[in-house]
N, C-alpha and C positions, 0 to 999 in steps of 0.2 A: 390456819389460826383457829384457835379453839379457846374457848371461855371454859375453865376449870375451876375457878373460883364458885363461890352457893352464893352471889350474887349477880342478877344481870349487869352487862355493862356497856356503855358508850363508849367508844374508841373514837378520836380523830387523827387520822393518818394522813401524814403529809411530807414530802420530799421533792426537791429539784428536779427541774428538768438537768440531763437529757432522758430522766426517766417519770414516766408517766403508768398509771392504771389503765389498763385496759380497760375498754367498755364496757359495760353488761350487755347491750345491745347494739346494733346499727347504728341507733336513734343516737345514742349516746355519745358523746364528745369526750376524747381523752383530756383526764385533768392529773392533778399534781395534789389534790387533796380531795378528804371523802370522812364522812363520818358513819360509821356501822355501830348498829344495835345488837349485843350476843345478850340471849338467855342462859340460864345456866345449862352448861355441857353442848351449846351449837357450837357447830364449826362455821369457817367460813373461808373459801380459797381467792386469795387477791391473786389475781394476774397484773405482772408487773412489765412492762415493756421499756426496750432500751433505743434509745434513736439514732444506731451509730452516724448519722447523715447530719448534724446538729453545727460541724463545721464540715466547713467542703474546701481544706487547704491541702486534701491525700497526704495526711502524717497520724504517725501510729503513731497511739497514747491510752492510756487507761484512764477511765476516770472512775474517782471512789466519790460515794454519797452517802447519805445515809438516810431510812425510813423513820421517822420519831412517829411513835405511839402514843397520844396523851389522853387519861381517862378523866372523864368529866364527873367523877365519883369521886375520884381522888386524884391527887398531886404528882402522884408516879411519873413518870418520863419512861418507855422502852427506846433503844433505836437498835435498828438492823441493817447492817452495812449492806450496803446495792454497790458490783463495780461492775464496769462496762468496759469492755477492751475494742477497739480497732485497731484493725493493720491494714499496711498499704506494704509494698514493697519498695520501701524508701532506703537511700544510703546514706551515712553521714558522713563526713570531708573533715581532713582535719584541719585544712584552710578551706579558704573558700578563692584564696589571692596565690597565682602562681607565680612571683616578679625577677624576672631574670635578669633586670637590672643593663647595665650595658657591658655586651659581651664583645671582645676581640673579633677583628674578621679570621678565618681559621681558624676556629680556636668551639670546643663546648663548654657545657655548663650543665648538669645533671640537677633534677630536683627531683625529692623521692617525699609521697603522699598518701597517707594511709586513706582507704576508703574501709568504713566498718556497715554491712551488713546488720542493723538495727529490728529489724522486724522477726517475727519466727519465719517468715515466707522467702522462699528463694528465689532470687533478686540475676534475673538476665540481663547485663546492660552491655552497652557498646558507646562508644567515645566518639568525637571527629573533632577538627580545628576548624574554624569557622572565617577561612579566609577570603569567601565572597562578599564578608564585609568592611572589605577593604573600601578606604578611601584616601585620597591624596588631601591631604587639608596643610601642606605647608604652601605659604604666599609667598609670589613675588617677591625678593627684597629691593628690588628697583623698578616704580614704578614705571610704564611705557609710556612713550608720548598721547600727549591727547588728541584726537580721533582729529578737531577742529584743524588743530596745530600743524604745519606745515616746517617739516626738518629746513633749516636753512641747507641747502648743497652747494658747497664749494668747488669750484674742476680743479682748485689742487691739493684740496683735501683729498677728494675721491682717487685722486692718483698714487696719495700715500699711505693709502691705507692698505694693508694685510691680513695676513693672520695675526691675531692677539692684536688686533688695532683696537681703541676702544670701543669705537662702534661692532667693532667683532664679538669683543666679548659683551656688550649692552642685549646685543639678540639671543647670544646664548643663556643669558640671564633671564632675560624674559620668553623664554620658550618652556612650553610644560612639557616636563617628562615623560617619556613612557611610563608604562605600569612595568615592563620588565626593568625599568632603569631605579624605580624606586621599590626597595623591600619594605616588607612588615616589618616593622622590629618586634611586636609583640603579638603575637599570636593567640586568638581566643579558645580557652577552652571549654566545649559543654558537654555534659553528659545526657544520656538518655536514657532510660530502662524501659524494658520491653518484657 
């Protein structure tokens, strides 16, 4: 920056973070505003620093700003666009929700998902279903006797009882399934890049 004008002048420069002036020195503390003294025909070289570290969510974005000049001689305004770019190697999804809804036993159901490559950087990822986080969470629908409670036994109830007696099917009601006996129905998907 250089003073061309045949008089000296006062400059106060200032702009947003994520971009700040570099120090003059060690000593010194990066800031966001500064006021310089030109004479006629001095130069003077601002270093300008960008902080791509300002969020830390790993998503590529550019940010534009801009430096204003205002001279305390006169009324004029400069500004000078500052932008800053980060990348990460991120994907974008064109859902985020895969829902296959209820599907026939035998039977598929195809769903096709665009994933777009958003960043300039080349993007190696790899997929998996995430079915170790399987849980059983359907209850009982007939509760069991209580623990206190003592079945009344009949000798000629217990005589007549069978298969598909009610007390037959009362224990298969109340017995918990295996995990091979109950499926997922919906399956988690997550991505990874690497």
């Amino acid at each position: 920056m250089k003073n061309v004008s045949l008089l000296p002048v006062t400059l106060v420069l200032s702009m947003n973070g994520p971009f700040v002036f570099m120090p003059d020195s060690e000593e010194d503390e990066e800031v966001t505003s500064k006021t310089i003294g030109l004479d006629v025909g001095q130069d003077v070289k601002l270093l300008i620093q960008f902080d791509p570290t300002f969020k830390d969510d790993l998503h590529t974005r550019i940010i534009e700003e801009s430096l204003t000049i205002r001279y305390l001689e006169h009324p004029h305004v400069d500004l000078v666009e500052l932008r800053g770019a980060v990348h990460f190697p991120n994907l974008q999804f064109e859902t985020m929700l895969v829902d296959f809804g209820c599907i026939l036993n035998d039977t598929e159901m195809v769903h096709y998902m665009t994933m777009t490559n958003n960043s300039p950087l080349l993007v190696k990822y790899n997929w998996k279903f995430l079915v170790d986080n399987w849980e059983y969470t359907i209850r009982d629908a007939v509760s069991s006797p209580n623990e206190n409670e003592n079945e009344k036994i009949d000798a000629e109830n217990e005589r007549r009882e069978g298969v598909g007696s009610p007390k037959d099917s009362f224990q298969r009601l109340n017995s918990t399934p295996t995990r091979e006996e109950v499926k997922q129905p919906h399956p988690t998907v997550t991505y990874t890049y690497t």
